[in-house]
C-alpha positions in Angstrom: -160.5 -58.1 107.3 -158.6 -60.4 104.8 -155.1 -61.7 106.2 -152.1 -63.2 104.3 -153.0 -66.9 103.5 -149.8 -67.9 105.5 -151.5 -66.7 108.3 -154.5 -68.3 107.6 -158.2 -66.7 108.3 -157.7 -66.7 112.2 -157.2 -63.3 114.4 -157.3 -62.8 118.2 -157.2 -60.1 120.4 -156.3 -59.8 123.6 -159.7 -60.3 125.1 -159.5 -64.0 123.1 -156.6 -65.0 125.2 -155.6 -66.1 128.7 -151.8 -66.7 129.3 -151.4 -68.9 131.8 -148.1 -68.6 133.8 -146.6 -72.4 134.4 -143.4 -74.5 134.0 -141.8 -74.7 130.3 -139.2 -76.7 128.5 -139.0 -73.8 126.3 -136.4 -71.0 127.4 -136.9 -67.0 126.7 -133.8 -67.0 124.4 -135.2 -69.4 122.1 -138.9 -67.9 121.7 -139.3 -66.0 118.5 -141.8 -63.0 118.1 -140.3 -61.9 115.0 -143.5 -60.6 113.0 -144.8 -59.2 109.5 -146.3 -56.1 110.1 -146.7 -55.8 106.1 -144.6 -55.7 102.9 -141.0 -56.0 104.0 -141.9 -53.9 107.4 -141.4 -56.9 110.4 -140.9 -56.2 114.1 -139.5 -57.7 116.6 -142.5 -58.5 119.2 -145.9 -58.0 117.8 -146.9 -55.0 119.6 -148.3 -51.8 118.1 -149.6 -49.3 120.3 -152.8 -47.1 119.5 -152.9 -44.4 117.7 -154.6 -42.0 120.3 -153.4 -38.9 121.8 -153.2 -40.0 125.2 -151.1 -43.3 123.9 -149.1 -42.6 121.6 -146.5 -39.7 120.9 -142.7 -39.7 120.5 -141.8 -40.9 123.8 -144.3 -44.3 123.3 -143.3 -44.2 119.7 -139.2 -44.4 120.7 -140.0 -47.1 123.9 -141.8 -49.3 121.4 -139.1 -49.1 118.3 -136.2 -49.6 121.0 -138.5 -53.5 122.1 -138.9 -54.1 118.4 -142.3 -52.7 117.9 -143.9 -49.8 116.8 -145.5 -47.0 117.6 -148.0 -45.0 115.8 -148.3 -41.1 116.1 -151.9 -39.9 116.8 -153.9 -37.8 114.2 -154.7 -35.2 116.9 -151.9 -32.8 116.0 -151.5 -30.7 113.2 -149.3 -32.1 110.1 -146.3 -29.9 111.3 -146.1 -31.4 114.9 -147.2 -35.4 113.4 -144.0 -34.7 111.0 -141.6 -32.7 114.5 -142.8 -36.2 116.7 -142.0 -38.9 113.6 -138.3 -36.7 113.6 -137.8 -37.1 117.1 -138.7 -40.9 116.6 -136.1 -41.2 114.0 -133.4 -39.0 115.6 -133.6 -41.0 118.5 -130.6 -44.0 118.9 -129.5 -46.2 121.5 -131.5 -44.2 124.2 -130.0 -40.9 123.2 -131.4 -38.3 120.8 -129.0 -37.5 117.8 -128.9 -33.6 117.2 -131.0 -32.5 119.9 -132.9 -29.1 119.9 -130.8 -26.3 122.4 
């Protein structure tokens, strides 16, 4: 996998990785996750959930966007119902659906 070179050549997983919970100088309000995801696409934490159908649908999809991540709809459902989940993604605001089906 080739990565931006202001990235450099490094990638990690979770498995690579032990936080360590301790004492810091550093407080929450000044940590910044802010992250490229690609192009002009950033999010706000760098968390991206799978894309299988037992992770990820429009609930996961909306939790993730409303953190600052993203979420991305499994290929398990037919074009119609991956297009009616990605509406329901992008109907939903500030914890409330906009134009709900009655």
């Amino acid at each position: 996998m080739k990565f931006a070179p202001e990235y450099g050549e490094l990638a990690l997983t979770f498995d690579d990785v032990l936080l360590a919970p301790g004492y810091s100088e550093v407080l929450p309000a000044e940590v910044n996750l802010h992250t490229r995801l690609a192009g002009d696409l950033h999010l706000n934490i760098p968390v991206m959930s799978a894309a299988m159908d037992t992770v990820t649908e429009a609930a996961m999809a909306i939790g993730l966007a409303r953190l600052g991540g993203i979420g991305i709809i499994h290929r398990n459902l037919t074009p119609e119902e991956q297009a009616e989940e990605v509406d329901k993604v992008k109907r939903s605001e500030s914890g409330m659906i906009v134009d709900p089906l009655t």
